[in-house]
PDB file of N, H, CA, C and O in Angstrom:
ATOM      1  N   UNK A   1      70.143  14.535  57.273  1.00  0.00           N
ATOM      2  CA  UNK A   1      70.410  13.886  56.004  1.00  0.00           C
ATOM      3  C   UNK A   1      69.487  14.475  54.939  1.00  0.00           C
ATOM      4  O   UNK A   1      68.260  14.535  55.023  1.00  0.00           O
ATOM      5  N   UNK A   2      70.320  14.944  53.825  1.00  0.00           N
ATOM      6  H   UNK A   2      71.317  14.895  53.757  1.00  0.00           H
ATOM      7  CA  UNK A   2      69.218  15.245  52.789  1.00  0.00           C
ATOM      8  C   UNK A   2      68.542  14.330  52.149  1.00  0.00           C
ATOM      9  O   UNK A   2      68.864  13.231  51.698  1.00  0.00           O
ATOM     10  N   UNK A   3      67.517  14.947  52.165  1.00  0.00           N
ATOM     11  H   UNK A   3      67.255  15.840  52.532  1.00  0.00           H
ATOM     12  CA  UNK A   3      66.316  13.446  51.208  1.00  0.00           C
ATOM     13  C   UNK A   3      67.178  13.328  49.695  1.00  0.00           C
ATOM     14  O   UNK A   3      67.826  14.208  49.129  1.00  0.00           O
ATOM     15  N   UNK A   4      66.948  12.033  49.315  1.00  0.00           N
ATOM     16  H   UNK A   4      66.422  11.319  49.775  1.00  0.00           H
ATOM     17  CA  UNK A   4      67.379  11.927  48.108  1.00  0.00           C
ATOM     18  C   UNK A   4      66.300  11.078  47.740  1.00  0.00           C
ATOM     19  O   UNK A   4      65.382  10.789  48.507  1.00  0.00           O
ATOM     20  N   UNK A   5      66.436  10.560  46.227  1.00  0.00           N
ATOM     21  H   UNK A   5      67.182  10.794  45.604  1.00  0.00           H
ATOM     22  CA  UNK A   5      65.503   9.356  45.846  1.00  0.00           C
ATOM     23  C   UNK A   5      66.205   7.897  46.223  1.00  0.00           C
ATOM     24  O   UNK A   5      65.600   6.831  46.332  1.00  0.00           O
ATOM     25  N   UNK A   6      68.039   8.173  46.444  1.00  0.00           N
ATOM     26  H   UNK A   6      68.531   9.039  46.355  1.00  0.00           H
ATOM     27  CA  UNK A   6      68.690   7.165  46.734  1.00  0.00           C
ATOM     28  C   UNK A   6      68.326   6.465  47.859  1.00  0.00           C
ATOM     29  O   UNK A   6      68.456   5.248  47.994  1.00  0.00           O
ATOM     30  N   UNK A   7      67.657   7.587  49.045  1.00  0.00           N
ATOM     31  H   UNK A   7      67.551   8.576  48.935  1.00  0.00           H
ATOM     32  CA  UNK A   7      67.602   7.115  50.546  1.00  0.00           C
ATOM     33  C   UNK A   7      66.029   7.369  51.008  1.00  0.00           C
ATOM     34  O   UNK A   7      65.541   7.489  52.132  1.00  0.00           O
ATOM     35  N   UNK A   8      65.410   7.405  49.638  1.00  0.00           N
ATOM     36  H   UNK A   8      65.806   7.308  48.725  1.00  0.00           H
ATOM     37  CA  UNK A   8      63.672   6.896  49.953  1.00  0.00           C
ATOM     38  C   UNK A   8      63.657   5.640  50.898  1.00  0.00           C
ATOM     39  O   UNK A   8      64.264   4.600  50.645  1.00  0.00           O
ATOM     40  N   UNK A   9      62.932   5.848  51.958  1.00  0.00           N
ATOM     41  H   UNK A   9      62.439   6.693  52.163  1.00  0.00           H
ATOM     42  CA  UNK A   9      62.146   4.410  52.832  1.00  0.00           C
ATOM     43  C   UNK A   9      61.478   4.105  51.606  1.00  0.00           C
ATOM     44  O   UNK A   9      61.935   2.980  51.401  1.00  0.00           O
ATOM     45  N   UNK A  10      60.971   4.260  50.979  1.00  0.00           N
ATOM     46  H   UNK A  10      60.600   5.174  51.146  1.00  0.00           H
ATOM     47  CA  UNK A  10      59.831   3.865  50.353  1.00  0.00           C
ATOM     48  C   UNK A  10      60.383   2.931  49.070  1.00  0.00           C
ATOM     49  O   UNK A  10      60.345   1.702  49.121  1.00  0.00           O
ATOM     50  N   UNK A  11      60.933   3.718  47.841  1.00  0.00           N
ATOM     51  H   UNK A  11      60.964   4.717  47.800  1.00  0.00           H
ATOM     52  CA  UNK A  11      61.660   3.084  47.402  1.00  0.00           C
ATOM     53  C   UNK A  11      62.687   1.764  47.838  1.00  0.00           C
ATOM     54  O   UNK A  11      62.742   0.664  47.289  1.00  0.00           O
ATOM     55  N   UNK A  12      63.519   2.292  49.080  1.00  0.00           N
ATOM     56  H   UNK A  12      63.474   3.186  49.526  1.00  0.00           H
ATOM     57  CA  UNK A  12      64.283   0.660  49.397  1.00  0.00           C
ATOM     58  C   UNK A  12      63.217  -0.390  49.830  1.00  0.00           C
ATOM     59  O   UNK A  12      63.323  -1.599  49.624  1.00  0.00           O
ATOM     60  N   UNK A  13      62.276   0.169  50.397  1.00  0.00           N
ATOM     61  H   UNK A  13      62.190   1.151  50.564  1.00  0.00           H
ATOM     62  CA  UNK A  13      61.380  -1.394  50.556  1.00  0.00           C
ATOM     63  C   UNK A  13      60.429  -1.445  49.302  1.00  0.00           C
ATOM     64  O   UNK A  13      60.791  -2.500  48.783  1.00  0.00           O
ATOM     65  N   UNK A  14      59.832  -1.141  48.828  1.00  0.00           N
ATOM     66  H   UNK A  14      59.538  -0.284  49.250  1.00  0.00           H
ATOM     67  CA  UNK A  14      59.170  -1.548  47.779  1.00  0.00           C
ATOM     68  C   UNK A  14      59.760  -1.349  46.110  1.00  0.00           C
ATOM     69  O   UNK A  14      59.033  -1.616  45.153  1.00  0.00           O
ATOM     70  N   UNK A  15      61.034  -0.893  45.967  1.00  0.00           N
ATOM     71  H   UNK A  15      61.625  -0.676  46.745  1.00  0.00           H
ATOM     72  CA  UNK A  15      61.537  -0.512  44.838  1.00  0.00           C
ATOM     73  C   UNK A  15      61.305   0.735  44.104  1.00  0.00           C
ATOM     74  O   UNK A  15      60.595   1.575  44.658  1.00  0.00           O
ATOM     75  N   UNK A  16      61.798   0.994  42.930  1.00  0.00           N
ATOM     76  H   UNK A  16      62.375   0.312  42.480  1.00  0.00           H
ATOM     77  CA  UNK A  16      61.908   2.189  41.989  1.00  0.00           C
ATOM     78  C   UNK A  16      60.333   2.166  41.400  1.00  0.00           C
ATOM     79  O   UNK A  16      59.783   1.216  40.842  1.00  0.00           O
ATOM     80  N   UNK A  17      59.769   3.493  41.689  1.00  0.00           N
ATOM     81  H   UNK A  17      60.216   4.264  42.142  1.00  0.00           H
ATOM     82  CA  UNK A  17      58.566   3.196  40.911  1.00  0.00           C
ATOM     83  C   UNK A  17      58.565   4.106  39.684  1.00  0.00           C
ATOM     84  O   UNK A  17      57.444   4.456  39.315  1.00  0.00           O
ATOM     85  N   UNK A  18      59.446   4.485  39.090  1.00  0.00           N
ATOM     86  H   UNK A  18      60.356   4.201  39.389  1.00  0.00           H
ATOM     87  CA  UNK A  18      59.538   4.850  37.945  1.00  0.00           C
ATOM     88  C   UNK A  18      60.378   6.566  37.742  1.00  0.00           C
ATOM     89  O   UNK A  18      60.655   7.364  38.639  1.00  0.00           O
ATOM     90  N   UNK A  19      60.504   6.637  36.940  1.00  0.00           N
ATOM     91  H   UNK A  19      60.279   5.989  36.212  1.00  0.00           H
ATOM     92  CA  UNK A  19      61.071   7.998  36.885  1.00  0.00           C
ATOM     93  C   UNK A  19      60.558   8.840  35.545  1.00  0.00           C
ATOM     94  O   UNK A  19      60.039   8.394  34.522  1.00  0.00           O
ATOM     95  N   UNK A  20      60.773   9.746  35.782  1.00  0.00           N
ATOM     96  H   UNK A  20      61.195  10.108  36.613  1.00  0.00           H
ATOM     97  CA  UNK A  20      60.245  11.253  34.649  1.00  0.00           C
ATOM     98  C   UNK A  20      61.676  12.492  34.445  1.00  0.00           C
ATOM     99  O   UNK A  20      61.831  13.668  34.775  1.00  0.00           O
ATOM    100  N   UNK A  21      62.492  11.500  33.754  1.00  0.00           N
ATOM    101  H   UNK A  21      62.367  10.545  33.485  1.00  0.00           H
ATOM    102  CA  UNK A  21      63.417  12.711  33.630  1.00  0.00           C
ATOM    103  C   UNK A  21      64.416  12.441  35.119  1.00  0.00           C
ATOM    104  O   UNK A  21      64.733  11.380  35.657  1.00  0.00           O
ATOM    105  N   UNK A  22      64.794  14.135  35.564  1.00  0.00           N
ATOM    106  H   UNK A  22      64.537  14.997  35.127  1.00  0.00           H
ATOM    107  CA  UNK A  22      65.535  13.328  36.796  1.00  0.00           C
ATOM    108  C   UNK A  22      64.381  13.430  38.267  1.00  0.00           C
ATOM    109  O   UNK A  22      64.912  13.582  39.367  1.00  0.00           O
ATOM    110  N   UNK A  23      63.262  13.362  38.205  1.00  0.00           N
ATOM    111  H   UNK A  23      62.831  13.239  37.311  1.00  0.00           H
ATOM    112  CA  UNK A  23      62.089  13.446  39.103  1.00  0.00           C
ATOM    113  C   UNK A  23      61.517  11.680  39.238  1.00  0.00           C
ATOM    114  O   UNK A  23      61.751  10.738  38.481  1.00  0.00           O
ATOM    115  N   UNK A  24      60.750  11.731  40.439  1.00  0.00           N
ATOM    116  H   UNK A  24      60.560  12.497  41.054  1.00  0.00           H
ATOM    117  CA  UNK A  24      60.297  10.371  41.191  1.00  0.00           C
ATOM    118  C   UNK A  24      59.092  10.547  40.177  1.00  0.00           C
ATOM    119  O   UNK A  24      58.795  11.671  39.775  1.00  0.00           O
ATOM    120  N   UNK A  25      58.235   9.138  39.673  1.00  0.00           N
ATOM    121  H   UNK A  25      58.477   8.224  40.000  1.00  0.00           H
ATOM    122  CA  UNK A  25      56.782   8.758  39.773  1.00  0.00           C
ATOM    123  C   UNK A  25      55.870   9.104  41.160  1.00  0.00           C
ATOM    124  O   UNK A  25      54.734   9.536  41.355  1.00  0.00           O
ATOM    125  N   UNK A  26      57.006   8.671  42.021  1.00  0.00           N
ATOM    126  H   UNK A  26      57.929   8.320  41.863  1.00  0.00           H
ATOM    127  CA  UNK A  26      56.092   8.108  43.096  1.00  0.00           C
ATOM    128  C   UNK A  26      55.409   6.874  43.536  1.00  0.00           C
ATOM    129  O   UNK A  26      55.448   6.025  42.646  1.00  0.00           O
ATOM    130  N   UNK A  27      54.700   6.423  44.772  1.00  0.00           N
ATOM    131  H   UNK A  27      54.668   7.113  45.495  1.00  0.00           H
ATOM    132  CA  UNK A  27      53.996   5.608  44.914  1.00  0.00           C
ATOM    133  C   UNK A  27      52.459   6.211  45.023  1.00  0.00           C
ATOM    134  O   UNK A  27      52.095   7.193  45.670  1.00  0.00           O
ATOM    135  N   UNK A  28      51.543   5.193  44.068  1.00  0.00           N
ATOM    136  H   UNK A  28      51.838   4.395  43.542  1.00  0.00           H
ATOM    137  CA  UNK A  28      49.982   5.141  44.265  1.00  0.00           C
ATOM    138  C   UNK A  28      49.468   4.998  45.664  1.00  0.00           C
ATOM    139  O   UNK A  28      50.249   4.781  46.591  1.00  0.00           O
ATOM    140  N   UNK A  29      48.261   5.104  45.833  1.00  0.00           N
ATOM    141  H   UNK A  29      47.626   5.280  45.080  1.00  0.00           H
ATOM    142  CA  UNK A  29      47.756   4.808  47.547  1.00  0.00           C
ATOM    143  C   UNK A  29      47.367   3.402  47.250  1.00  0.00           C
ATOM    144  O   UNK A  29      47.595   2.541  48.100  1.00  0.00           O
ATOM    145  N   UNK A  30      46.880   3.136  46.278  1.00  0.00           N
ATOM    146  H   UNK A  30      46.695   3.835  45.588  1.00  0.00           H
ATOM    147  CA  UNK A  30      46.673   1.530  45.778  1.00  0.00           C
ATOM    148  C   UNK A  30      46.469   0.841  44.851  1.00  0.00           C
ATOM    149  O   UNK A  30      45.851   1.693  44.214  1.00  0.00           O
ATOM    150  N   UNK A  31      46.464  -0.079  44.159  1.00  0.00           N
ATOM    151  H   UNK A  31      46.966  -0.771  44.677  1.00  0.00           H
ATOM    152  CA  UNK A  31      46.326  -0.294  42.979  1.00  0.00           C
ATOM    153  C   UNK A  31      45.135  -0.170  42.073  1.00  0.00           C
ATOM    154  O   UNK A  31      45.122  -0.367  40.858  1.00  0.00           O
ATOM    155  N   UNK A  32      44.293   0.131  42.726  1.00  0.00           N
ATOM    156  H   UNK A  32      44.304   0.292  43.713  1.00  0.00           H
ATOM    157  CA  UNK A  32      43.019   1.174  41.777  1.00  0.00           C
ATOM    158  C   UNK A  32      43.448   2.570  42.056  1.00  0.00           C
ATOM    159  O   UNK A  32      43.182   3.310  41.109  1.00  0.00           O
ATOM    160  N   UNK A  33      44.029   3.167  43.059  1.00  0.00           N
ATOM    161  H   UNK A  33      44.245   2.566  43.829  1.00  0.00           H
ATOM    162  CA  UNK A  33      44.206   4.702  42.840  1.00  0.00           C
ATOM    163  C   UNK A  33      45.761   4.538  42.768  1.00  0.00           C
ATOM    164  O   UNK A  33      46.639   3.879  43.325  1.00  0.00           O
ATOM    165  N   UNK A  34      45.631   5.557  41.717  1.00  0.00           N
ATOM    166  H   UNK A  34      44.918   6.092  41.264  1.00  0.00           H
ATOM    167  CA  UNK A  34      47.427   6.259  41.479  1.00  0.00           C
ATOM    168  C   UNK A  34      47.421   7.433  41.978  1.00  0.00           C
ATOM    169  O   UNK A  34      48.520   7.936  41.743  1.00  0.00           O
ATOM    170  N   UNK A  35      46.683   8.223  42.614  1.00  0.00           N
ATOM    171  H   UNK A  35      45.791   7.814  42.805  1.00  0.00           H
ATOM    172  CA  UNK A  35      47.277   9.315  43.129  1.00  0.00           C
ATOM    173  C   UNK A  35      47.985   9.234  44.314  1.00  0.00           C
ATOM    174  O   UNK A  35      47.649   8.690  45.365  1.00  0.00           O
ATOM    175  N   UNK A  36      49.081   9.878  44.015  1.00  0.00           N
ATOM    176  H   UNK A  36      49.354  10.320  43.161  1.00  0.00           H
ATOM    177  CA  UNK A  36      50.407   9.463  45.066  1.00  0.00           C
ATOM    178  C   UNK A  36      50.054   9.558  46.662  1.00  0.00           C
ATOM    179  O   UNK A  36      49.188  10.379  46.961  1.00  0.00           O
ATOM    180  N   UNK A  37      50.441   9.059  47.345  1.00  0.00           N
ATOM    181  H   UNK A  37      51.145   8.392  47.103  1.00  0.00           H
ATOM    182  CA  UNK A  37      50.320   8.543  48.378  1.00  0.00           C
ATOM    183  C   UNK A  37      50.903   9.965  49.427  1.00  0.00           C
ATOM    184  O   UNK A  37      51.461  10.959  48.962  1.00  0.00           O
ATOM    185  N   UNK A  38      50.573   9.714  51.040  1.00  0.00           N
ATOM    186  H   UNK A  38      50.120   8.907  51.418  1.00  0.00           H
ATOM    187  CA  UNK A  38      50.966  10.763  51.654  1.00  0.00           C
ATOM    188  C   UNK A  38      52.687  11.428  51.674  1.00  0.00           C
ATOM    189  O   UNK A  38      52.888  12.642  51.647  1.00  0.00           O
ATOM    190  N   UNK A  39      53.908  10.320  51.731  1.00  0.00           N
ATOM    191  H   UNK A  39      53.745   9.333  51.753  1.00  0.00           H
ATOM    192  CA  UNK A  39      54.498  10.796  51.884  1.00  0.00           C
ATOM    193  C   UNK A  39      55.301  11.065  50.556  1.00  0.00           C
ATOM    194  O   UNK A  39      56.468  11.455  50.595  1.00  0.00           O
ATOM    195  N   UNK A  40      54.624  10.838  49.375  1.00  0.00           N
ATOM    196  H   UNK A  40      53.676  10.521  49.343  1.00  0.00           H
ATOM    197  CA  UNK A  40      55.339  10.893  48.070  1.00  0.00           C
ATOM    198  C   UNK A  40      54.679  12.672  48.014  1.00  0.00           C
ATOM    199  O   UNK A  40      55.509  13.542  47.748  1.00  0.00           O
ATOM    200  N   UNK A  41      53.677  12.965  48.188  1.00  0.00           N
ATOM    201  H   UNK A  41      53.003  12.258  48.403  1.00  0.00           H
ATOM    202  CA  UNK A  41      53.246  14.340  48.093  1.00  0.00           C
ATOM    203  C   UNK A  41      53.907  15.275  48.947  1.00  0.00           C
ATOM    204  O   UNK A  41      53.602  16.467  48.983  1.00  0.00           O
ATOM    205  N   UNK A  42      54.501  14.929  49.401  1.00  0.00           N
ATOM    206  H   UNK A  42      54.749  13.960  49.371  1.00  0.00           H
ATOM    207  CA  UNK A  42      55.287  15.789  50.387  1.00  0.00           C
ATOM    208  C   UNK A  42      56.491  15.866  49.840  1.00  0.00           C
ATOM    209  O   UNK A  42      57.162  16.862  50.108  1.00  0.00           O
ATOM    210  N   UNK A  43      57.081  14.767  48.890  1.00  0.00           N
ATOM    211  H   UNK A  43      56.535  13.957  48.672  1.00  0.00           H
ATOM    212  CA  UNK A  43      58.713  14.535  48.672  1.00  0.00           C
ATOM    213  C   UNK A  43      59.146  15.789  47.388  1.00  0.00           C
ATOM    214  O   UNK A  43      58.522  15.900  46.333  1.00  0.00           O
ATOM    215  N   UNK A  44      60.229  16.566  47.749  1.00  0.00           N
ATOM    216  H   UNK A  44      60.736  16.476  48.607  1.00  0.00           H
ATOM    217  CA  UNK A  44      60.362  17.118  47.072  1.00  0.00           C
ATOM    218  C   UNK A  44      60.710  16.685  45.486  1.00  0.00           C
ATOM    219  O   UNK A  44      60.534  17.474  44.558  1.00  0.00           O
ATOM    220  N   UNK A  45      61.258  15.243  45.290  1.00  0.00           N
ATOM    221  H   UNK A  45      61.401  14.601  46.044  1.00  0.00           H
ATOM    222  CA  UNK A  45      61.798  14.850  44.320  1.00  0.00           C
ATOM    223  C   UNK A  45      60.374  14.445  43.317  1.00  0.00           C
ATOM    224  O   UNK A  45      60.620  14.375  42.113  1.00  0.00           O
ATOM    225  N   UNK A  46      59.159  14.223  43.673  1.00  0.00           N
ATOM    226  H   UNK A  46      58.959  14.280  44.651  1.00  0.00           H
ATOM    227  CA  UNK A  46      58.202  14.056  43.334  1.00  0.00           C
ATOM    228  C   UNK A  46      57.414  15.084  41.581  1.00  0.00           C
ATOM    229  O   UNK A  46      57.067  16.256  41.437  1.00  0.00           O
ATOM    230  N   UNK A  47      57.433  13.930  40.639  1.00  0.00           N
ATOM    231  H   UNK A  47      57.714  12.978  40.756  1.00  0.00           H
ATOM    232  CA  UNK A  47      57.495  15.007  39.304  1.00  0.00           C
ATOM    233  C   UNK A  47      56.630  15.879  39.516  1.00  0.00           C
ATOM    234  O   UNK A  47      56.848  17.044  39.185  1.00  0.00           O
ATOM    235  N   UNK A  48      55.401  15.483  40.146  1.00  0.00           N
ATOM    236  H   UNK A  48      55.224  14.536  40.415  1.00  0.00           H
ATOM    237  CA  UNK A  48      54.291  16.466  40.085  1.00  0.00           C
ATOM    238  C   UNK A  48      54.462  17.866  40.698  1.00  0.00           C
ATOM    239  O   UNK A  48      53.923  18.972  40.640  1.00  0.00           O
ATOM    240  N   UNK A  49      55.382  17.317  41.251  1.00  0.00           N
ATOM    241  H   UNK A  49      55.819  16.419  41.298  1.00  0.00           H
ATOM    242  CA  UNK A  49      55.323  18.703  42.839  1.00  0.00           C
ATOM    243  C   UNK A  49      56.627  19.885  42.069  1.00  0.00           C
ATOM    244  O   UNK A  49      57.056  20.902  42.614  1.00  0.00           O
ATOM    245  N   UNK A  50      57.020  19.358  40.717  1.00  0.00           N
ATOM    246  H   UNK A  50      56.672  18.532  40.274  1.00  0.00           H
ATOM    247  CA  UNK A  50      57.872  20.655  39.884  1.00  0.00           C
ATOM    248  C   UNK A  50      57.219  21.297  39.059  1.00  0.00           C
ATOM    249  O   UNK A  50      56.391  20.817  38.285  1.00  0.00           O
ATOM    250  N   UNK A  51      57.596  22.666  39.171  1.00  0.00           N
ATOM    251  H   UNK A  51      58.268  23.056  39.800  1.00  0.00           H
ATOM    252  CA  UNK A  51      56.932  24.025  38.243  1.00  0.00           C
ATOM    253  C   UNK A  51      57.101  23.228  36.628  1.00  0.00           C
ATOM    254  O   UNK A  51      58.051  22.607  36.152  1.00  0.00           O
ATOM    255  N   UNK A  52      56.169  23.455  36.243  1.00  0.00           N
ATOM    256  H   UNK A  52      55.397  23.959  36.629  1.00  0.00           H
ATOM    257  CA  UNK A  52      56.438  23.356  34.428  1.00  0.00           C
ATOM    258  C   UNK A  52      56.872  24.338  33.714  1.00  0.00           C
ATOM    259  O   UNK A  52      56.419  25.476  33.831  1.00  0.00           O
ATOM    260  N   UNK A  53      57.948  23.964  32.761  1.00  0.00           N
ATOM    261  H   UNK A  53      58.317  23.040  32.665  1.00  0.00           H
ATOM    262  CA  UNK A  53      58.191  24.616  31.580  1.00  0.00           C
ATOM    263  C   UNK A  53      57.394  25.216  30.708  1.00  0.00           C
ATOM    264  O   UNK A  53      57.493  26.390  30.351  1.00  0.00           O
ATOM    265  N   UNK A  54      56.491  24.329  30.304  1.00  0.00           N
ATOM    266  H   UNK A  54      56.411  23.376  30.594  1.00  0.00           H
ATOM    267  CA  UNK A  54      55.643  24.231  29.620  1.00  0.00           C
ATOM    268  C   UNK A  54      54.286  25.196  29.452  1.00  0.00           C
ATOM    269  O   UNK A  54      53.430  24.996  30.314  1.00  0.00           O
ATOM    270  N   UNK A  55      54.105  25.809  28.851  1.00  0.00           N
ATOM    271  H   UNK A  55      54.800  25.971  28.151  1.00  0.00           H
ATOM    272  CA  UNK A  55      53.464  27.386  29.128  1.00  0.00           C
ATOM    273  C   UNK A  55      51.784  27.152  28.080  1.00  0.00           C
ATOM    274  O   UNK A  55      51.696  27.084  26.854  1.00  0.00           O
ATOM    275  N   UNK A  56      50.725  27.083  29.048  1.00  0.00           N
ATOM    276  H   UNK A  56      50.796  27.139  30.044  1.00  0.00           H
ATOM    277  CA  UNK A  56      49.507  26.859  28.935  1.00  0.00           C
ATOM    278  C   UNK A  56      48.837  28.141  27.579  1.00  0.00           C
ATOM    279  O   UNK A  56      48.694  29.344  27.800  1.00  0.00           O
ATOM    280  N   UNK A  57      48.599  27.597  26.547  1.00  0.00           N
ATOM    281  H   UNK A  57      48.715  26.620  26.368  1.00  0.00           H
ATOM    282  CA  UNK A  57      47.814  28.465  25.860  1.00  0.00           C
ATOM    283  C   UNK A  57      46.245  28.767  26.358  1.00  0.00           C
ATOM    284  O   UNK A  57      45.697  27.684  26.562  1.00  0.00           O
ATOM    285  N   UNK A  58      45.513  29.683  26.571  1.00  0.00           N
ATOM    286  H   UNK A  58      45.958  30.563  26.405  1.00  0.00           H
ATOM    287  CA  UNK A  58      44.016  29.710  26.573  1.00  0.00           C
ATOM    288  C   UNK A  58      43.446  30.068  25.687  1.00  0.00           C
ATOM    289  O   UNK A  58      42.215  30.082  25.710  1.00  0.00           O
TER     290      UNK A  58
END
């Protein structure tokens, strides 16, 4: 089965945790830390885990 955001475990039990466009938020590890949790870092749908457009001046 392909992963989707439709057929997140994570999402159906704890709900939508937000979206960025057509990319996941993700889930926090807890409510003092937001950095996403083990299996949201792994998920491909995950915003962080996409290349940016967006082109860094130095």
């Amino acid at each position: 089965m392909k992963r989707t955001m439709e057929n997140c475990s994570l999402i159906r039990k704890y709900g939508e945790p937000g979206r960025d466009g057509d990319f996941c938020l993700g889930f926090g590890r807890s409510e003092a830390d937001d950095e996403p949790c083990e299996p949201c870092k792994k998920c491909e749908w995950l915003g962080l885990n996409q290349e940016s457009d967006v082109e860094v001046e130095e």
